[in-house]
N, CA, C and O atoms as a GROMACS GRO file, in nm:
protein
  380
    1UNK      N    1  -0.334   3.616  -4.385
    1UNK     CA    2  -0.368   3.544  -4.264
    1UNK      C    3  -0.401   3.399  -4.297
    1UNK      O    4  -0.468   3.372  -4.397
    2UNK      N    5  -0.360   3.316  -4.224
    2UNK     CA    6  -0.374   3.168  -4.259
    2UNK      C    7  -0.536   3.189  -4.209
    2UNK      O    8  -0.601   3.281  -4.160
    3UNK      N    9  -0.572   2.998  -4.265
    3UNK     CA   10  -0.690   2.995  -4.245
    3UNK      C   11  -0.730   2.868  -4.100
    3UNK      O   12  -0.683   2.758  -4.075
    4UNK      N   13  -0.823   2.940  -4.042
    4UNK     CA   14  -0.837   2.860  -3.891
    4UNK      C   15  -0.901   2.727  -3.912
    4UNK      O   16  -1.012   2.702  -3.959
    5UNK      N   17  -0.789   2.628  -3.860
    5UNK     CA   18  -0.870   2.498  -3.870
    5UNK      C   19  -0.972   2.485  -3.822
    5UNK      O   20  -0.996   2.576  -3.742
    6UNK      N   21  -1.080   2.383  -3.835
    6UNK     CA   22  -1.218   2.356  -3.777
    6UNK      C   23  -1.155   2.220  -3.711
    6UNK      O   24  -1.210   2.189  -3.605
    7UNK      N   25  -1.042   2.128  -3.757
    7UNK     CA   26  -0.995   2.020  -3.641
    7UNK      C   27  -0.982   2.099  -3.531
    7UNK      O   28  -1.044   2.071  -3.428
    8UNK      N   29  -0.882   2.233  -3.539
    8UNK     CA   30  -0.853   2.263  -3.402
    8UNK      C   31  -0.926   2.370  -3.323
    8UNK      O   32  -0.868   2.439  -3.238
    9UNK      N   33  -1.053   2.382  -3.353
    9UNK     CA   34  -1.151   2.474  -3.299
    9UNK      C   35  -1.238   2.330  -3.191
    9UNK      O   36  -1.273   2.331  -3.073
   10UNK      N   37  -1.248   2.222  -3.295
   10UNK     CA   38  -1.317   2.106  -3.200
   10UNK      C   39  -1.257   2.055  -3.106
   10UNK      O   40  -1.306   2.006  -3.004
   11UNK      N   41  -1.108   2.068  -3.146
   11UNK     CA   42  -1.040   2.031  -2.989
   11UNK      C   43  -1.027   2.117  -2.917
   11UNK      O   44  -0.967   2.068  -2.822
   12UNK      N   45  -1.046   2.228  -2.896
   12UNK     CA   46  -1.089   2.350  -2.815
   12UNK      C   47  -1.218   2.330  -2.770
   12UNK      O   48  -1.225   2.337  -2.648
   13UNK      N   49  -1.285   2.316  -2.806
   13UNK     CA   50  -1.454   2.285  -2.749
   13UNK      C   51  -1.463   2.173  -2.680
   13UNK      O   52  -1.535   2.166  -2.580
   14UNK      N   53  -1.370   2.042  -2.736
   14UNK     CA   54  -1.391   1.926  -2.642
   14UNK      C   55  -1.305   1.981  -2.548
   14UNK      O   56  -1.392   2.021  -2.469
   15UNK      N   57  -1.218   2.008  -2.505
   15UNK     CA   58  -1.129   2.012  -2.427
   15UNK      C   59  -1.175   2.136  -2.333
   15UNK      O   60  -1.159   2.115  -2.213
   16UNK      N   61  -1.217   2.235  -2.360
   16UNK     CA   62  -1.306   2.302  -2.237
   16UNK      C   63  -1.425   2.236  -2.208
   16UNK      O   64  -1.457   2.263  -2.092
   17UNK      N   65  -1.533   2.137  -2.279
   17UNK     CA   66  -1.622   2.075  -2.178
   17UNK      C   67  -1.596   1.993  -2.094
   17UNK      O   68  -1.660   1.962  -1.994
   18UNK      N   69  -1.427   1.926  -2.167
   18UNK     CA   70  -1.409   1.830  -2.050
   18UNK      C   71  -1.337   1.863  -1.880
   18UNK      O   72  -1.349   1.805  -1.772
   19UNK      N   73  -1.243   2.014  -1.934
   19UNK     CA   74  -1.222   2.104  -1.825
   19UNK      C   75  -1.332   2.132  -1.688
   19UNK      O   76  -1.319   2.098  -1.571
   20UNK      N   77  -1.441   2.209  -1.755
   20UNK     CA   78  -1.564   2.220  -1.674
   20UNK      C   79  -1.605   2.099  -1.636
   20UNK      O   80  -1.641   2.085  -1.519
   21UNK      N   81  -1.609   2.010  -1.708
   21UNK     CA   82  -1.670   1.913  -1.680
   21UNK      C   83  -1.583   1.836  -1.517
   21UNK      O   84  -1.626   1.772  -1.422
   22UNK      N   85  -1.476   1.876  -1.548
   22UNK     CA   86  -1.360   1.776  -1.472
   22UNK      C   87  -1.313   1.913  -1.344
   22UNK      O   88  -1.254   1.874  -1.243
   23UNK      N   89  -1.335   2.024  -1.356
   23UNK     CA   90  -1.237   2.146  -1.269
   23UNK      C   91  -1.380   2.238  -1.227
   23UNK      O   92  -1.363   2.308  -1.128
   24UNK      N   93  -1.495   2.243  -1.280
   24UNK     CA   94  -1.600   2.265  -1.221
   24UNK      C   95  -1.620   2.428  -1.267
   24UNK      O   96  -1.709   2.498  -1.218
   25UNK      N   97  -1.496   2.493  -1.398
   25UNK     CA   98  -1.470   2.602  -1.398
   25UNK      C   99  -1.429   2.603  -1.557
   25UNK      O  100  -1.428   2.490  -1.605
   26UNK      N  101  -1.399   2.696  -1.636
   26UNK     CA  102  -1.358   2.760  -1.729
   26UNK      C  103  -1.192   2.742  -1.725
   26UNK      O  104  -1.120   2.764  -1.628
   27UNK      N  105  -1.156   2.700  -1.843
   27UNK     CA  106  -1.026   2.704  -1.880
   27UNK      C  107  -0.907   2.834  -1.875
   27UNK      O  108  -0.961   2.942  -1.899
   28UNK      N  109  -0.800   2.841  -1.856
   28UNK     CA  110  -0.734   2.992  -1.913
   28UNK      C  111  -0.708   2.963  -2.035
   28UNK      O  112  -0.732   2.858  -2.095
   29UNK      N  113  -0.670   3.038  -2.062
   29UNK     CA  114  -0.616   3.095  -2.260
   29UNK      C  115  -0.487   2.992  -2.273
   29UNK      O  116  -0.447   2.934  -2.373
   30UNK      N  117  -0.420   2.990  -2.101
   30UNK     CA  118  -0.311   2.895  -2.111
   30UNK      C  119  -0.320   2.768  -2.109
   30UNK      O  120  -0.236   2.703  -2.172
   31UNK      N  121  -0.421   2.705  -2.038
   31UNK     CA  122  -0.442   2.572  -2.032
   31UNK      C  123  -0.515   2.537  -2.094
   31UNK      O  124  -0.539   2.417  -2.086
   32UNK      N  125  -0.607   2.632  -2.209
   32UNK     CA  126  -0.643   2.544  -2.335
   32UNK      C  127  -0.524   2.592  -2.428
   32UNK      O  128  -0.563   2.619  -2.541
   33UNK      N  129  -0.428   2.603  -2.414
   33UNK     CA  130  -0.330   2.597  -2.490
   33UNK      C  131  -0.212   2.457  -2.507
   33UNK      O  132  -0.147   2.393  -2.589
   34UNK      N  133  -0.241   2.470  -2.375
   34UNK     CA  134  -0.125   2.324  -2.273
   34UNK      C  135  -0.193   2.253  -2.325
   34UNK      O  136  -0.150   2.202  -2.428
   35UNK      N  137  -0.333   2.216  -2.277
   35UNK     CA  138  -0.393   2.111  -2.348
   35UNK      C  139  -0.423   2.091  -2.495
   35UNK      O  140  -0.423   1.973  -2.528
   36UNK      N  141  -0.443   2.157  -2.569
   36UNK     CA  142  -0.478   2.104  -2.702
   36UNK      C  143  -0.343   2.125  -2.763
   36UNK      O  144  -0.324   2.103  -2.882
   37UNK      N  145  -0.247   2.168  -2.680
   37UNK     CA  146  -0.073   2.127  -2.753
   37UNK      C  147  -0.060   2.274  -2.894
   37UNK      O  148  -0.002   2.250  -3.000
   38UNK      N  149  -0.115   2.397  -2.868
   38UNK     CA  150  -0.110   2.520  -2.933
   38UNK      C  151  -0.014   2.661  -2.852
   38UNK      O  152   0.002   2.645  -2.730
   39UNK      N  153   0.025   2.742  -2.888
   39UNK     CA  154   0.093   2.850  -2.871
   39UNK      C  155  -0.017   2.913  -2.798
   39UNK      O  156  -0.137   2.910  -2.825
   40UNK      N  157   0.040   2.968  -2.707
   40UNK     CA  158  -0.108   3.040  -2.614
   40UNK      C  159  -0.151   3.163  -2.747
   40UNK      O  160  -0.259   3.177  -2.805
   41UNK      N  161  -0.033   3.232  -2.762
   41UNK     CA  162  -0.138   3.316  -2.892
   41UNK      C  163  -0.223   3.300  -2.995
   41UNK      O  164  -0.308   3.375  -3.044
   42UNK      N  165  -0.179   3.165  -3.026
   42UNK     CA  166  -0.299   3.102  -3.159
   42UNK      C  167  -0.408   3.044  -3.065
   42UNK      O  168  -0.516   3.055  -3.123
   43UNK      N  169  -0.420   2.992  -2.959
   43UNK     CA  170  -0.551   2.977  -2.836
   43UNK      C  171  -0.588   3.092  -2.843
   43UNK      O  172  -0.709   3.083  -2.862
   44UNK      N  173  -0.543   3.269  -2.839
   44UNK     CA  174  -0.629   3.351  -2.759
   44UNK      C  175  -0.702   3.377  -2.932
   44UNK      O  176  -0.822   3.406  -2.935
   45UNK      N  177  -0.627   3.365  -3.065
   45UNK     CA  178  -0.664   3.376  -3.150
   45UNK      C  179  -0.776   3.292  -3.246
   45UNK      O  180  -0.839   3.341  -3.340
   46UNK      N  181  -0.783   3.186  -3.208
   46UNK     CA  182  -0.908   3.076  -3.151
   46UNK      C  183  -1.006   3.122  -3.141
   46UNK      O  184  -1.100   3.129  -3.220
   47UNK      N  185  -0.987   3.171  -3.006
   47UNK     CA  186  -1.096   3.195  -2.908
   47UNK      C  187  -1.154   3.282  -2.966
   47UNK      O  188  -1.275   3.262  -2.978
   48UNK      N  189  -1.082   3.449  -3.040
   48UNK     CA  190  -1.145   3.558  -3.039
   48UNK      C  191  -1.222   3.502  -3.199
   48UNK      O  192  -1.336   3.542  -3.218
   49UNK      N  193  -1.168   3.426  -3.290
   49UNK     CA  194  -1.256   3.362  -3.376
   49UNK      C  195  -1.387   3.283  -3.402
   49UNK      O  196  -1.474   3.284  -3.490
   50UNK      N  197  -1.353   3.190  -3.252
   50UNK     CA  198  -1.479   3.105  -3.239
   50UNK      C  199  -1.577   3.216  -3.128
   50UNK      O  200  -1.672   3.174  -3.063
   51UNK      N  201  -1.537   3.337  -3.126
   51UNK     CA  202  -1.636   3.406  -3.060
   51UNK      C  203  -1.719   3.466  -3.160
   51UNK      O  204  -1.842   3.470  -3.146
   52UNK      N  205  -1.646   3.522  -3.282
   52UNK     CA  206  -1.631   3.564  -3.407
   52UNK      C  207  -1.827   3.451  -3.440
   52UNK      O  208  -1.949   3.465  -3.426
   53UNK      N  209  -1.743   3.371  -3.479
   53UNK     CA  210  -1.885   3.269  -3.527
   53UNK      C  211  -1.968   3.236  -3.451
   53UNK      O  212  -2.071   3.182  -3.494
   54UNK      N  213  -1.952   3.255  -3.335
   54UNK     CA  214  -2.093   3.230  -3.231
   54UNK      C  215  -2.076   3.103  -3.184
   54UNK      O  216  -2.167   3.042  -3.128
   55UNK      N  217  -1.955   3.053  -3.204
   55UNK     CA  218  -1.958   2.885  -3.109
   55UNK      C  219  -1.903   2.899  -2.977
   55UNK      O  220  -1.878   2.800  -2.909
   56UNK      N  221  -1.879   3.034  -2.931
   56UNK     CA  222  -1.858   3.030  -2.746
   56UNK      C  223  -1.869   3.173  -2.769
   56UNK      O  224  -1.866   3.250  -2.865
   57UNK      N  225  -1.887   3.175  -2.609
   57UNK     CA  226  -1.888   3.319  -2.564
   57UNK      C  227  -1.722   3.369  -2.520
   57UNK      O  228  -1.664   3.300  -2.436
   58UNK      N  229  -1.666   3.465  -2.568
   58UNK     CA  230  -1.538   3.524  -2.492
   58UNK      C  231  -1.531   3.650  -2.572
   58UNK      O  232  -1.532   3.674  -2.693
   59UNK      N  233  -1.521   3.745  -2.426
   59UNK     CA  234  -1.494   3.891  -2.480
   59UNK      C  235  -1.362   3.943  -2.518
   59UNK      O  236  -1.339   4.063  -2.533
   60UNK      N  237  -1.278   3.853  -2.534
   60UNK     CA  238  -1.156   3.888  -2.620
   60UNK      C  239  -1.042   3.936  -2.517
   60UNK      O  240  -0.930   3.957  -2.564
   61UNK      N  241  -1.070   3.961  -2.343
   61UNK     CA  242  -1.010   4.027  -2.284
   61UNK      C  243  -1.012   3.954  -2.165
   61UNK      O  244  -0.914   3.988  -2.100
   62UNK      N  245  -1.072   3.875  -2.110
   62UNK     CA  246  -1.030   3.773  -1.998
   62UNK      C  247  -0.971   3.705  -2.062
   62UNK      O  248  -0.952   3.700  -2.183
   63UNK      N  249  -0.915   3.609  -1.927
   63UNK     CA  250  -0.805   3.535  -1.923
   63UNK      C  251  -0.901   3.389  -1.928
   63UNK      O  252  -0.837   3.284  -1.931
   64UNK      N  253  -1.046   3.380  -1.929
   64UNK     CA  254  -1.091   3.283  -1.941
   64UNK      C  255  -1.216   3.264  -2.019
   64UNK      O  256  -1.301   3.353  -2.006
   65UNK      N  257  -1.242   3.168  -2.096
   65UNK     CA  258  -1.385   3.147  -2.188
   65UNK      C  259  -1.547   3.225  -2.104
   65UNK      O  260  -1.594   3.181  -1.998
   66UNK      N  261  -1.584   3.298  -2.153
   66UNK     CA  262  -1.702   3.344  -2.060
   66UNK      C  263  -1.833   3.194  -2.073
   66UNK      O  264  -1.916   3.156  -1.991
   67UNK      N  265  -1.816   3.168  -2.142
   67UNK     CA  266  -1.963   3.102  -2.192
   67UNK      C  267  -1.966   2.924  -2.226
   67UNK      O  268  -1.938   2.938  -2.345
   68UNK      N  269  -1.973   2.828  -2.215
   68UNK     CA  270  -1.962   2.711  -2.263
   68UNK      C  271  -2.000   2.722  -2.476
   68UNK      O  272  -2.020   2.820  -2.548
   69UNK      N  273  -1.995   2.588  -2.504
   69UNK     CA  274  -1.990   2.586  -2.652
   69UNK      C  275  -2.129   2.592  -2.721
   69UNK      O  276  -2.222   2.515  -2.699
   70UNK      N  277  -2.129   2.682  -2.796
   70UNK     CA  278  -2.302   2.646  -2.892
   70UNK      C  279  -2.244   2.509  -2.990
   70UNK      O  280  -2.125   2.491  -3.015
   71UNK      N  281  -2.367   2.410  -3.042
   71UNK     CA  282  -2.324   2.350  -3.106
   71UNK      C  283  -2.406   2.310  -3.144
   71UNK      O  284  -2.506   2.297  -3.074
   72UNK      N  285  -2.402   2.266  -3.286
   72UNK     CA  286  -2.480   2.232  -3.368
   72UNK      C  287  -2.512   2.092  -3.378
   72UNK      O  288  -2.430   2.007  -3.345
   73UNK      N  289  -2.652   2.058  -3.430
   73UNK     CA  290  -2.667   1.912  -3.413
   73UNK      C  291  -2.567   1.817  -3.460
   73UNK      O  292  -2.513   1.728  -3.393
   74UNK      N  293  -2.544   1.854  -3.618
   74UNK     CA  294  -2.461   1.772  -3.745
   74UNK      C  295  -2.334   1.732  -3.632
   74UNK      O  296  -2.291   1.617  -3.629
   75UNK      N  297  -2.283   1.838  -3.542
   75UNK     CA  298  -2.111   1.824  -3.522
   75UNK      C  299  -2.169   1.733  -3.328
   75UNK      O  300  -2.093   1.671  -3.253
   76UNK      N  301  -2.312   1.760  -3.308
   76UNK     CA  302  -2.307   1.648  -3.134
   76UNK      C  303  -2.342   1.522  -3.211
   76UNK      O  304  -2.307   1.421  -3.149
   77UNK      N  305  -2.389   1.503  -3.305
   77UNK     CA  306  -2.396   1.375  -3.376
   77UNK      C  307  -2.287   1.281  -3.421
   77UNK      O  308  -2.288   1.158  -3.408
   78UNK      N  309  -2.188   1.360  -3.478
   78UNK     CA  310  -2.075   1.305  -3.529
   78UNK      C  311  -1.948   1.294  -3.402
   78UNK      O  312  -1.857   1.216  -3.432
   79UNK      N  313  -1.936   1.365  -3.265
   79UNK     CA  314  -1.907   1.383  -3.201
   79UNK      C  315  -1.934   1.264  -3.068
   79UNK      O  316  -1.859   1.252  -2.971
   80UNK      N  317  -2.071   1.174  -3.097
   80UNK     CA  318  -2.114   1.108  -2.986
   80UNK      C  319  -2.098   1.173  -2.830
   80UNK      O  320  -2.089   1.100  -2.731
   81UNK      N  321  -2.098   1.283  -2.824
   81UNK     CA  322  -2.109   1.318  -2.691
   81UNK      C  323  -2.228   1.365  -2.668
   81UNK      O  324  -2.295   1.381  -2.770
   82UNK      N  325  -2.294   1.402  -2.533
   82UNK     CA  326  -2.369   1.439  -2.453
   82UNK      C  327  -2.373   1.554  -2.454
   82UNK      O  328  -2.281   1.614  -2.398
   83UNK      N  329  -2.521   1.652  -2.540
   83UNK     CA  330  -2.563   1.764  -2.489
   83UNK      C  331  -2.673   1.774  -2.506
   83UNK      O  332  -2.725   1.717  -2.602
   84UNK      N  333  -2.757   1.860  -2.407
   84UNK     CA  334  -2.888   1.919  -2.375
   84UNK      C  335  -2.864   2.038  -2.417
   84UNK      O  336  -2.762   2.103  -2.391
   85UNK      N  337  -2.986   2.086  -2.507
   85UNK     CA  338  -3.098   2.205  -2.549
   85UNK      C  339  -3.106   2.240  -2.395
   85UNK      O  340  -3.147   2.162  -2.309
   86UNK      N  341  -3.060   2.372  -2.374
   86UNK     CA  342  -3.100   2.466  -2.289
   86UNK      C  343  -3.237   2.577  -2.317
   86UNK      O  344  -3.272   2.620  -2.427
   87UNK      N  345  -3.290   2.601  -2.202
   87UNK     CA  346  -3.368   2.728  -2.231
   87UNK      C  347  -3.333   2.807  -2.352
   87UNK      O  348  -3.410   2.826  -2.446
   88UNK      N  349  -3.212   2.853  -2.342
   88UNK     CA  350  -3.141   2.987  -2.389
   88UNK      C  351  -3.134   2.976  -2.567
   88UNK      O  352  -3.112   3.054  -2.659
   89UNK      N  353  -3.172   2.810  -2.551
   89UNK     CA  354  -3.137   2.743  -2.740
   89UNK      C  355  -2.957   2.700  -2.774
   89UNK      O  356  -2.895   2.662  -2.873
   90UNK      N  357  -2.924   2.733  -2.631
   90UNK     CA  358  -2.782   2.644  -2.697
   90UNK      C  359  -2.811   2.527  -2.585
   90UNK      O  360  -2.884   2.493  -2.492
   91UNK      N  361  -2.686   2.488  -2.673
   91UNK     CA  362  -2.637   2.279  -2.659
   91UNK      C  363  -2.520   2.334  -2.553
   91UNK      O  364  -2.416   2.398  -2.562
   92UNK      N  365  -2.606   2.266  -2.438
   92UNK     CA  366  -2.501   2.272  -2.298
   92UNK      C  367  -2.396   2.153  -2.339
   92UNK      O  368  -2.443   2.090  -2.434
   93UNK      N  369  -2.280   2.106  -2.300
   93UNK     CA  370  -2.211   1.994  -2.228
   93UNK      C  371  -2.289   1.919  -2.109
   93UNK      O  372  -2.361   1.969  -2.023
   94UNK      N  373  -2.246   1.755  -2.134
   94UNK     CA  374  -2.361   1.704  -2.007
   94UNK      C  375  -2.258   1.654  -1.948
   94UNK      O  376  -2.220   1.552  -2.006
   95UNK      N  377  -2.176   1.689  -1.828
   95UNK     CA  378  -2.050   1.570  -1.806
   95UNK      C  379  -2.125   1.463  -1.737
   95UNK      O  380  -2.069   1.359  -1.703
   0.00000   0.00000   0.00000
């Protein structure tokens, strides 16, 4: 099995906060595919990975991300974007 980029896990994370951020809703498997320019199967294979590590929520079986992104300080730092510490202890998206 090849090994999963971490470039293209971050453009998956930016690209669904900016979804929600912009559609008020959760991405499909297809249109974070369209958008970050991937094979919808390596998106659903993504997904069930970065669920794998705890950087989103998805139960492997919708057609859409259940959960926005956890994220760590090191990567909203280097990232310059906008997130708030939630109750829950994850790093919301701020659009």
């Amino acid at each position: 099995m090849r090994v999963m980029s971490e470039k293209i896990m971050g453009y998956i994370m930016l690209y669904v906060d900016q979804y929600f951020c912009d559609m008020h809703r959760f991405p499909s498997i297809g249109e974070i595919a369209q958008g970050v320019g991937i094979p919808r199967t390596t998106a659903y294979r993504y997904l069930v990975e970065m669920d794998r590590r705890e950087m989103i929520e998805y139960d492997g079986k919708s057609r859409r991300v259940i959960e926005t992104i956890r994220i760590n300080i090191a990567e909203r730092k280097r990232s310059h974007a906008s997130y708030e510490r939630g109750n829950d202890g994850r790093y919301h998206f701020i659009c």
